[in-house]
C-alpha positions, -999 to 999 in steps of 0.1 A, spaced: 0 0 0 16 33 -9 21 57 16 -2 92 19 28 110 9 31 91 -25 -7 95 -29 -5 135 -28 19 133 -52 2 117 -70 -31 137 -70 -11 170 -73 8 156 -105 -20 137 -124 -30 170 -146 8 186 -148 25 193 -184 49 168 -188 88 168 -184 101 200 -196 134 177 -203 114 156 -216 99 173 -243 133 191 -254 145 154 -261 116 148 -282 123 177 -304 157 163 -315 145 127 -324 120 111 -341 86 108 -328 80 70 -327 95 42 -317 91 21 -283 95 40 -247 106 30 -212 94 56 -185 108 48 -152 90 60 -122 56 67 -137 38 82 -112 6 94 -127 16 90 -163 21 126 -176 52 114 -195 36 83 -205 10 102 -217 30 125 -233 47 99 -251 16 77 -263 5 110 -277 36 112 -295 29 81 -312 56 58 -289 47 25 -278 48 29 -241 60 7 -208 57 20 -177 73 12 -146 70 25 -110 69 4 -75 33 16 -62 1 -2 -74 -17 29 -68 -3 43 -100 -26 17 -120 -55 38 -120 -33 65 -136 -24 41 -165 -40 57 -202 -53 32 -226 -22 17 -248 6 20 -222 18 -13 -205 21 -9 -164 44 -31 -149 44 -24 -114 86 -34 -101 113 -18 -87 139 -8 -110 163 -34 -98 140 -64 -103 123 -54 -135 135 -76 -165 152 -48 -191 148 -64 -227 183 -60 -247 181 -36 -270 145 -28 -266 135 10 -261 145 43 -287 141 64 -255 142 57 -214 128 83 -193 136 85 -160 129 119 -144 139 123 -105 131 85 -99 163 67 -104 177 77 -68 153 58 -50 169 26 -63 193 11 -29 229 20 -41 242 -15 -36 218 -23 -68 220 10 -83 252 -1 -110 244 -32 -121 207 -18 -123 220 12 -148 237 -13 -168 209 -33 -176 189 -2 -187 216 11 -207 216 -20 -222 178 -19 -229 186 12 -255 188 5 -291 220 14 -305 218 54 -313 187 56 -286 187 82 -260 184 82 -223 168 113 -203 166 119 -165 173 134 -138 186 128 -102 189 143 -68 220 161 -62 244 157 -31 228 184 -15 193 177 -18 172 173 16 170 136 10 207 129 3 211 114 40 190 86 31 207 54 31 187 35 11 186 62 -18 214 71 -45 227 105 -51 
């Protein structure tokens, strides 16, 4: 069950724009192909994407997120460590301020097999927490 915190956030970012990093990337790449957006929360990216006319799967830990999912994008509800990155799979990852809550002790081998998931010549976007973000004292986090 996800906690209330996670469920604010997720009611105050169900009707946002989409990542503004996000939708720079798109303007220097095609708009099609297959995309992996880690951390979904309420889908505005995945959204975002589907609109664009990407093939979309989604990933975030919380169940709750489900009843964000839009019609065409596939949920799979896993941590970023255990889900199962097909080689070679995804034109674009997106991973906007949700990598860092992978443990660091998985964290490498983790980003490995999501670079690995790109198709040659396919582009990664994200962003993480910073060593001096409020949260950068958490141990089971990675900054």
């Amino acid at each position: 069950m996800a906690s209330p915190h996670w469920d604010d956030y997720l009611n105050k970012t169900k009707g946002k724009a989409p990542s503004a990093l996000l939708r720079q990337a798109l303007a220097s790449m095609p708009l099609q192909g297959r995309a992996l957006d880690l951390g979904a929360g309420a889908m505005r990216d995945a959204r975002y994407l589907l609109e664009r006319g990407f093939e979309v799967d989604a990933v975030d830990s919380n169940p709750e997120v489900a009843k964000y999912a839009p019609t065409g994008a596939h949920l799979t509800i896993s941590t970023f460590d255990t889900f199962p990155y097909p080689g070679e799979a995804y034109d674009l990852v997106n991973a906007q301020y949700a990598l860092p809550f992978n443990p660091p002790e998985t964290f490498e081998a983790m980003f490995a097999k999501l670079g690995d998931s790109l198709k040659p010549g396919g582009v990664f976007v994200g962003q993480f927490f910073g060593p001096e973000d409020s949260w950068s004292g958490n141990p089971r986090m990675t900054f």
